[in-house]
One Martini backbone bead per residue (centre of mass of N, CA, C, O) as a GRO file, in nm:
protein
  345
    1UNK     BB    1   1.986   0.825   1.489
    2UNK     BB    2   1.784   0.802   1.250
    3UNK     BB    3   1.902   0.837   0.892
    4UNK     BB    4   1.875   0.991   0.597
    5UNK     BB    5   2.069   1.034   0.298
    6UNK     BB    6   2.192   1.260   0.039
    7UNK     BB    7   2.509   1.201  -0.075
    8UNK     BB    8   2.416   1.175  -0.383
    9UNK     BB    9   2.324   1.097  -0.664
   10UNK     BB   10   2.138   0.805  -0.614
   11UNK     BB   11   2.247   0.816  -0.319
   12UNK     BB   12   2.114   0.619  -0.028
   13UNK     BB   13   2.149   0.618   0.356
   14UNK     BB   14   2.187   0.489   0.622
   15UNK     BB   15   2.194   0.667   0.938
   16UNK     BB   16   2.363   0.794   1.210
   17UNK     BB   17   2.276   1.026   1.444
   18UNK     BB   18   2.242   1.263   1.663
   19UNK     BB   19   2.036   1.375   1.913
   20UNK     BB   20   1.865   1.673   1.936
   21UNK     BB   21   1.813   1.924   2.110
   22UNK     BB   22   1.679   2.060   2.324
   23UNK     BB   23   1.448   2.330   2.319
   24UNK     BB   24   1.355   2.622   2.253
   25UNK     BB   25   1.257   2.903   2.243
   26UNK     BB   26   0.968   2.855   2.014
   27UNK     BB   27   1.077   2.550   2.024
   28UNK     BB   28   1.010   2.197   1.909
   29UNK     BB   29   1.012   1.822   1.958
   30UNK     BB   30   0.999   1.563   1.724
   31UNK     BB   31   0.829   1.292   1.598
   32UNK     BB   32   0.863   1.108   1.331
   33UNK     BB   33   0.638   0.936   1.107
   34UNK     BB   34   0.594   1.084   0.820
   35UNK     BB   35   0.694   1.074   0.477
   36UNK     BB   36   0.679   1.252   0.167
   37UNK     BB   37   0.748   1.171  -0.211
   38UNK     BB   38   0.801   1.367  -0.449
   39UNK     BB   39   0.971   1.564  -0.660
   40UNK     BB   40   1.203   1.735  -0.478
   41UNK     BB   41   1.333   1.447  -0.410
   42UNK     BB   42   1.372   1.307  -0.719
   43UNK     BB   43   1.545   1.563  -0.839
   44UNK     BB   44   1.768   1.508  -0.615
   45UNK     BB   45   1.856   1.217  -0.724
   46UNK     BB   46   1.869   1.322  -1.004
   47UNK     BB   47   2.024   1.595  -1.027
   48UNK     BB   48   1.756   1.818  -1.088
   49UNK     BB   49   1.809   2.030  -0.840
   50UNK     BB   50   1.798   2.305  -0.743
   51UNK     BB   51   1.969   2.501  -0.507
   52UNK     BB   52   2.131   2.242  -0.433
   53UNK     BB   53   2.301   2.033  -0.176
   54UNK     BB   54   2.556   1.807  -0.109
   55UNK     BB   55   2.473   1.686   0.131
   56UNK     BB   56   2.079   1.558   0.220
   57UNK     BB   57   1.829   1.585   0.401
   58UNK     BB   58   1.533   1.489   0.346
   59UNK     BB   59   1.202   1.606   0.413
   60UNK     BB   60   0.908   1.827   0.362
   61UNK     BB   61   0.663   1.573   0.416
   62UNK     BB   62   0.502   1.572   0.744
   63UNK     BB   63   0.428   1.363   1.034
   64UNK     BB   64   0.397   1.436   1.365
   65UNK     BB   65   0.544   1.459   1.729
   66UNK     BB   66   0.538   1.579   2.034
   67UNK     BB   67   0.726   1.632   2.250
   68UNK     BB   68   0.905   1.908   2.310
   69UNK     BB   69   0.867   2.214   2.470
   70UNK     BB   70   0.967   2.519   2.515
   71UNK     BB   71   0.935   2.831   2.556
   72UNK     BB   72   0.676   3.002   2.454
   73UNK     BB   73   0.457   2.792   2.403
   74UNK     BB   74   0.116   2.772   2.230
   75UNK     BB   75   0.069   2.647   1.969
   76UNK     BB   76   0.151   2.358   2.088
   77UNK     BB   77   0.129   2.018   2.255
   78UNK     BB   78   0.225   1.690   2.407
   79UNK     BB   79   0.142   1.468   2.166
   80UNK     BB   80   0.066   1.616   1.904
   81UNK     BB   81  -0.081   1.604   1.593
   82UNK     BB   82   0.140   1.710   1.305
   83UNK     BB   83   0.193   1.955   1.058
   84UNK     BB   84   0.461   2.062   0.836
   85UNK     BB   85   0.561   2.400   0.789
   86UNK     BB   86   0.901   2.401   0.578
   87UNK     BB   87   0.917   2.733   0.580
   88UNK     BB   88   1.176   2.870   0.685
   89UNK     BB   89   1.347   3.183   0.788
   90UNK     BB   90   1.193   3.349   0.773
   91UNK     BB   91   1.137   3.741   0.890
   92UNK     BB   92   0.872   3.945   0.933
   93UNK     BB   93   0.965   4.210   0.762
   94UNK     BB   94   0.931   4.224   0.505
   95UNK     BB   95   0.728   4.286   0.256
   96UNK     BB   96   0.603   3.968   0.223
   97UNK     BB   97   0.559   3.951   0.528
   98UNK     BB   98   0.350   4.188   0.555
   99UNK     BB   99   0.150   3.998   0.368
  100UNK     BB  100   0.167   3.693   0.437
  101UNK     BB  101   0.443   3.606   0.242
  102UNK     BB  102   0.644   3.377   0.338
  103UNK     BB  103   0.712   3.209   0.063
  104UNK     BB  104   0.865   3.474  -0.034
  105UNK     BB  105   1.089   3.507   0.140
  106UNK     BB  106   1.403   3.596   0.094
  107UNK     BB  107   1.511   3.403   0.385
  108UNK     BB  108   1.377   3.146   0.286
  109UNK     BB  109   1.336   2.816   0.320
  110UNK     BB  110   1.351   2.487   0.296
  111UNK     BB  111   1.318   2.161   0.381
  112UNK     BB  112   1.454   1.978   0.221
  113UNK     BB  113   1.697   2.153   0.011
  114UNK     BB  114   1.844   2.394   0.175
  115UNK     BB  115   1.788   2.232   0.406
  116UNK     BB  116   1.766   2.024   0.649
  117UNK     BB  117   1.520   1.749   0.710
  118UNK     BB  118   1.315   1.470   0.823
  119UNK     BB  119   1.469   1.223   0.745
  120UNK     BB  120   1.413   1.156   1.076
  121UNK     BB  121   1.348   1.075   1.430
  122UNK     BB  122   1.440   1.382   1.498
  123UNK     BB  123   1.337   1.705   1.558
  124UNK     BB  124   1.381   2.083   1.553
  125UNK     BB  125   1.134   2.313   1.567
  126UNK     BB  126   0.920   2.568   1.488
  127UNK     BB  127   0.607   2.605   1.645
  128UNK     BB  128   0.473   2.791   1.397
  129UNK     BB  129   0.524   2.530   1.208
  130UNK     BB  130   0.301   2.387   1.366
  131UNK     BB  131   0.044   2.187   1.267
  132UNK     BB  132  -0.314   2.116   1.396
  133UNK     BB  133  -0.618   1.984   1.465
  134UNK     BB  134  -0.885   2.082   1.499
  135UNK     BB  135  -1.052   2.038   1.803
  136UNK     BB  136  -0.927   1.760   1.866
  137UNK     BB  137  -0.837   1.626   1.604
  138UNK     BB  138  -0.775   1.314   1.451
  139UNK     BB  139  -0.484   1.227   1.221
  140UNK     BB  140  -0.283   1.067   1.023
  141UNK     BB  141  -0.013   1.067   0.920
  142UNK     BB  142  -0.021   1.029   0.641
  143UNK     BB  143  -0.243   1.303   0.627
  144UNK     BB  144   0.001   1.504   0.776
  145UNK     BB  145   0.201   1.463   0.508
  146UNK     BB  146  -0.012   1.587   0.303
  147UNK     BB  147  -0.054   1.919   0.349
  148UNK     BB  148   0.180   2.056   0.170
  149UNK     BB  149   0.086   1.930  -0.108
  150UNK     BB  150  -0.208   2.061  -0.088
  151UNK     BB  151  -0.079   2.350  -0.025
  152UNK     BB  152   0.005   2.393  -0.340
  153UNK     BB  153  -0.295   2.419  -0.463
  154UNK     BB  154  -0.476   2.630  -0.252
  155UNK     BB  155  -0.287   2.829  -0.334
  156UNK     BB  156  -0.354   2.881  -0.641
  157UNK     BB  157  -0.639   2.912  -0.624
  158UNK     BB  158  -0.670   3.157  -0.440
  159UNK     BB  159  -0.512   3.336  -0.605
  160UNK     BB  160  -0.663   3.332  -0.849
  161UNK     BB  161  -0.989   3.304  -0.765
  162UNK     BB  162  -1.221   3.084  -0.746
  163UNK     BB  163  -1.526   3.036  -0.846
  164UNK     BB  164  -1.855   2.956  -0.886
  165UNK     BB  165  -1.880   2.792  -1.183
  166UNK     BB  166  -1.605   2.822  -1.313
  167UNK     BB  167  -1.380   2.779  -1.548
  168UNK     BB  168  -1.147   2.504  -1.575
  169UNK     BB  169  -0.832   2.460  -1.623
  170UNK     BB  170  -0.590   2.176  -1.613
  171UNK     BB  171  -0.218   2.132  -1.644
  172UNK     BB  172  -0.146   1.863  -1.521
  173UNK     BB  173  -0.173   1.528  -1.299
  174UNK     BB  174   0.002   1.550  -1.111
  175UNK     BB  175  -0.007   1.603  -0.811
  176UNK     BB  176   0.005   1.897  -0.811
  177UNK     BB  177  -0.251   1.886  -1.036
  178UNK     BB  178  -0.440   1.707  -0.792
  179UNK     BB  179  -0.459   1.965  -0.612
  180UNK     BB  180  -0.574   2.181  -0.759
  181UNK     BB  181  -0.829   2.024  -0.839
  182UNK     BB  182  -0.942   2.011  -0.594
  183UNK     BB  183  -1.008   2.303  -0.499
  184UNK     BB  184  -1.163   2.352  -0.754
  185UNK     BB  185  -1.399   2.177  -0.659
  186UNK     BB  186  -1.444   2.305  -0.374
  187UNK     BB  187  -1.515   2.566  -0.529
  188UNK     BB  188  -1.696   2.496  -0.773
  189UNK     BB  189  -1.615   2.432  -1.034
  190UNK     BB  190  -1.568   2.395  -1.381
  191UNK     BB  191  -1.402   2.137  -1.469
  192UNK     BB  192  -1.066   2.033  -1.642
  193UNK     BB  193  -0.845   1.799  -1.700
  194UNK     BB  194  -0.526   1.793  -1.821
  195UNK     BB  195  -0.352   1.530  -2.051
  196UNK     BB  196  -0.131   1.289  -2.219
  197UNK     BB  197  -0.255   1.115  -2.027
  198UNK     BB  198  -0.454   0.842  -1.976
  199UNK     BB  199  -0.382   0.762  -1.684
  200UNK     BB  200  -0.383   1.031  -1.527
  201UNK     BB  201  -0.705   1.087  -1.619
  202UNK     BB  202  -0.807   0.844  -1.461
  203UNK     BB  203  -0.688   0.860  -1.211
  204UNK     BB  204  -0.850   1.153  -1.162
  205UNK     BB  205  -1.101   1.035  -1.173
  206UNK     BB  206  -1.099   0.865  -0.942
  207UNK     BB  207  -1.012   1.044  -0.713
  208UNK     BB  208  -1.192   1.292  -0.823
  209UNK     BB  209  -1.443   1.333  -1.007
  210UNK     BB  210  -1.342   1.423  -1.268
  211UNK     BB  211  -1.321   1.589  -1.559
  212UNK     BB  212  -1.138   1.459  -1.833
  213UNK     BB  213  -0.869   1.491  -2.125
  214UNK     BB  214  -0.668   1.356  -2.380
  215UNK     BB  215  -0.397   1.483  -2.518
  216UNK     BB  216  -0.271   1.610  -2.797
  217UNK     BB  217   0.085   1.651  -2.876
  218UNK     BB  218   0.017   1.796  -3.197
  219UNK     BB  219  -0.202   1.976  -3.065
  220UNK     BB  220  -0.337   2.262  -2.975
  221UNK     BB  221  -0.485   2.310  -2.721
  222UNK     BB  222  -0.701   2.537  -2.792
  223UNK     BB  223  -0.850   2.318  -3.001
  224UNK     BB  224  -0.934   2.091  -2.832
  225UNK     BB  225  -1.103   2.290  -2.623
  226UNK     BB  226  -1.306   2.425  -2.850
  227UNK     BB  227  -1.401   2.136  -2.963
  228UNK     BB  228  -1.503   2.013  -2.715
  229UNK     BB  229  -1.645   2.297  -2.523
  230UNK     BB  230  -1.584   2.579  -2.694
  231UNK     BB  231  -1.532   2.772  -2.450
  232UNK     BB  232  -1.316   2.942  -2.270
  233UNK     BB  233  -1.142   2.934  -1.998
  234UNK     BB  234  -1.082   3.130  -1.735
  235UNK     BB  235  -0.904   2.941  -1.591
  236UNK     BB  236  -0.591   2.867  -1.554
  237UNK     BB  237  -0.343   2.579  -1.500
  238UNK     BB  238   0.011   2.502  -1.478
  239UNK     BB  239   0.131   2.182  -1.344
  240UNK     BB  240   0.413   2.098  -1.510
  241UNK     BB  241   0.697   2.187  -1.612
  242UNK     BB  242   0.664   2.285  -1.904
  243UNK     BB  243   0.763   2.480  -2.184
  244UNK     BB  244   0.558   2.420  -2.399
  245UNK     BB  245   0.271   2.404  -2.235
  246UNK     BB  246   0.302   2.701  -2.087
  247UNK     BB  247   0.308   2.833  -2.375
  248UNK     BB  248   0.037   2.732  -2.472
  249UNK     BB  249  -0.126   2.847  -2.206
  250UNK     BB  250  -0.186   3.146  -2.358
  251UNK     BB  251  -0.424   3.031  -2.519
  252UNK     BB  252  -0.636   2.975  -2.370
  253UNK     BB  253  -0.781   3.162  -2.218
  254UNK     BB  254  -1.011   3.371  -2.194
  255UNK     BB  255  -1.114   3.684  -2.174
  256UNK     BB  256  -0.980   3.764  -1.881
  257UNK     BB  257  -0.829   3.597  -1.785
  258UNK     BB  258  -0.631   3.306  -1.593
  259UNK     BB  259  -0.296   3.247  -1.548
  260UNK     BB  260  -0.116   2.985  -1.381
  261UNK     BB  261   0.206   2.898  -1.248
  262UNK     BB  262   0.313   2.620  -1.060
  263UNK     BB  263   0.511   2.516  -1.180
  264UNK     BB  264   0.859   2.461  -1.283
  265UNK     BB  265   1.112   2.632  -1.446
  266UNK     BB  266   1.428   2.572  -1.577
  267UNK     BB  267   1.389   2.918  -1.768
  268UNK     BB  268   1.255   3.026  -2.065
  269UNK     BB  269   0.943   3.190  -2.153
  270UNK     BB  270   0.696   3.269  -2.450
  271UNK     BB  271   0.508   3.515  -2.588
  272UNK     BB  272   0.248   3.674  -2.723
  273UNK     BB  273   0.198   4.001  -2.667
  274UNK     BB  274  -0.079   4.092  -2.825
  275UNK     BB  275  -0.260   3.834  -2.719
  276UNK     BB  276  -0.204   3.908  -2.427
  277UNK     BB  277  -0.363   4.205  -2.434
  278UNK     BB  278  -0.593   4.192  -2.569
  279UNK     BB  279  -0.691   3.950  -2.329
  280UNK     BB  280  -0.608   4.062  -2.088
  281UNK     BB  281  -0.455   3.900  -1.895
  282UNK     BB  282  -0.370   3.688  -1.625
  283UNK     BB  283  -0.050   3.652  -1.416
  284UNK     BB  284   0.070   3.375  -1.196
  285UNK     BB  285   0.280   3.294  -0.946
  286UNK     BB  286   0.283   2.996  -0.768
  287UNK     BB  287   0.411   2.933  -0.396
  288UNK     BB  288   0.358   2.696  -0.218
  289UNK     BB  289   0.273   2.829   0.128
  290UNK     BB  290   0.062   2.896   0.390
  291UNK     BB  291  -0.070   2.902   0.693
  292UNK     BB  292  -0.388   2.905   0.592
  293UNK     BB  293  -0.358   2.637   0.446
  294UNK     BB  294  -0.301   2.458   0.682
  295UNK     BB  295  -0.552   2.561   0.836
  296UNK     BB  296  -0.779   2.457   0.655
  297UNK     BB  297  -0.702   2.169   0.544
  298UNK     BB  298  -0.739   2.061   0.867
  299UNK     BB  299  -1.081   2.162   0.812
  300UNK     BB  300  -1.105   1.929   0.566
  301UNK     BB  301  -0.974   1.660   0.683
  302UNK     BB  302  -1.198   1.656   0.950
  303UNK     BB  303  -1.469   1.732   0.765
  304UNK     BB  304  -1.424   1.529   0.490
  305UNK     BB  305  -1.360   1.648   0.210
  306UNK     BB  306  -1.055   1.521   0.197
  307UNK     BB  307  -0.868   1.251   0.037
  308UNK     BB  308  -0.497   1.183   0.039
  309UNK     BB  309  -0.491   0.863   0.080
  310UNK     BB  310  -0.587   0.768  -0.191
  311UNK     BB  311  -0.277   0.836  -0.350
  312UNK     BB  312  -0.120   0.612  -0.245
  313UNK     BB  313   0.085   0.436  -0.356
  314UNK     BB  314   0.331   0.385  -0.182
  315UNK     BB  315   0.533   0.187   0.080
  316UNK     BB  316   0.782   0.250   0.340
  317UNK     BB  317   1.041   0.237   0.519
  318UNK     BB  318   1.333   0.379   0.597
  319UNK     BB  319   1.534   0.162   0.578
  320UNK     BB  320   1.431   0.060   0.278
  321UNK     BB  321   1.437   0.276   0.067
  322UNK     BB  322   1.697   0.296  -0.068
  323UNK     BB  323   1.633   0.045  -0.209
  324UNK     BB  324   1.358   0.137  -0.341
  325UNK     BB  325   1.331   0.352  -0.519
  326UNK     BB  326   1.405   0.283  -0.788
  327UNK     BB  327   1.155   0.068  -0.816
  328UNK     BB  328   0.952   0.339  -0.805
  329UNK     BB  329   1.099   0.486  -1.104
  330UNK     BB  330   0.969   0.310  -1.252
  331UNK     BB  331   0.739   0.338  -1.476
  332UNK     BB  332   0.553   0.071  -1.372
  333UNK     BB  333   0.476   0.129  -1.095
  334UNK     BB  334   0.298   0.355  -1.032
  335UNK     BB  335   0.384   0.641  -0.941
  336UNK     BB  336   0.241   0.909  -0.736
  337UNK     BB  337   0.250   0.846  -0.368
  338UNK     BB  338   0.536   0.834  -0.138
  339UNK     BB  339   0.593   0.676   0.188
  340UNK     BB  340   0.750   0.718   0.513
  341UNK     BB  341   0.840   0.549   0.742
  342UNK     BB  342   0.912   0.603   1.118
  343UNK     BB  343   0.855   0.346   1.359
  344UNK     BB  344   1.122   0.150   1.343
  345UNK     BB  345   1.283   0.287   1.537
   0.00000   0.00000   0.00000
């Protein structure tokens, strides 16, 4: 069987490994068909990523087929193409889990990162982790595979509560940041995307309509949107992961505002609290997403509302891959989403 390793940093391997056992109970077969590559691909290969232990199949953001299912699976049938939601090993009883929020369960693993993930020809996982398109409706592996990502954005917005008409300002437009865009949109945000980079403001213009504006990075963030905007945002969201942008994001939010933070920062940040209680806002940390997250996008993507394969910059095979990534990540590439198919196996 076709497998990718992250033998360590730098080095992706192509190799053969035994194909995988038949389904136990409530556990599908699936055959991998595109794999999406990430930030916490890109952090793993360049050895600075958390949690994370050598060598490693890499590989959480799946579209897949169903071969054959265990017993008492229900969720999935023969033949279906599904998302796969990455978060295993939940628990199911803990405080976490009986509230609905299995992304936080003490017990939960990522796929590719703390456990093996997708980048090989076949996998066995858990059918209640397999998300297919309502209706019979048929979605293509590469719209399948970014499901994943897509559930990190509406999970913030969610969290938030972003409702019609909501000023909201995104803080940083990588990936992530175009993600939590999205659903602010479809929520009907007043929206503004912010970025120091102006090609990646371009970006989010071109790729989703939304009004952006490119920061000076020697300028508080809150003096340039007073200066541009007038009144603060009621929403905040820092999908940066960056220690500067994530701190002075305490100065955005108007009185009484909300302040999400999507991105992850390995240390520690700090704010000024009496400005912090003055305005009393809301802090809140959005990760990952649950299951009705997968179940809303996979109804958002079947009725048109959002088009995430148009963000796709680069594709190449699993085979190629090895040779590909380091080309991928020179700065001209204009890496965006990666895709990496497993169809030539």
């Amino acid at each position: 069987m076709q497998t990718i390793v992250l033998e360590q940093p730098g080095t992706l391997r192509q190799v053969h490994t035994e194909a995988p056992p038949e389904p136990g109970r409530g556990e599908a077969l699936v055959r991998v068909r595109r794999v999406g590559v990430c930030g916490t691909d890109i952090h793993a290969y360049a050895g600075r990523q958390p949690f994370f232990s050598y060598p490693r199949i890499l590989g959480h953001e799946l579209g897949v087929e169903v071969l054959a299912v265990g017993g008492g699976v229900t969720e999935v049938s023969v033949g279906d193409r599904c998302a796969v939601e990455p978060y295993v090993g939940d628990c199911g009883d803990c405080s976490a889990c009986r509230q609905g929020r299995t992304n936080c369960c003490p017990s939960m693993s990522c796929l590719g990162v703390h456990v093996d993930g997708g980048m090989r020809d076949r996998i066995v996982l858990p059918a209640r982790k397999l998300h297919a398109p309502p209706d019979g409706s048929e979605l293509s592996f590469e719209a399948l595979a970014l499901v994943e990502t897509l559930g990190i954005g509406r999970h913030a917005v969610t969290r938030a509560g972003v409702g019609e008409g909501e000023s909201v300002a995104v803080l940083g437009l990588g990936p992530i940041g175009l993600t939590v865009c999205q659903f602010a949109k479809l929520a009907g945000a007043a929206l503004v995307g912010l970025d120091v980079s102006a090609d990646r403001c371009a970006k989010a213009e071109t790729l989703l309509g939304i009004e952006t504006r490119a920061l000076d990075a020697e300028t508080p963030v809150a003096e340039q949107w007073t200066a541009a905007f007038g009144d603060r945002p009621l929403k905040v969201f820092d999908a940066t992961g960056h220690r500067g942008s994530m701190q002075a994001a305490f100065d955005l939010p108007d009185h009484a505002g909300t302040l999400t933070f999507v991105g992850l920062l390995l240390g520690e940040i700090a704010f000024d609290d009496p400005s912090f209680h003055r305005k009393e806002l809301t802090l809140l940390a959005s990760r990952n997403s649950v299951a009705a997250d997968f179940r809303a996008i996979l109804a958002d993507l079947a009725a048109g509302r959002i088009d995430p394969t148009a963000w796709i910059t680069h594709r190449t095979t699993a085979a190629a891959l090895p040779g590909a990534l380091d080309d991928w990540l020179l700065p001209e590439s204009g890496l965006l989403k990666g895709v990496v198919s497993f169809d030539d196996a």
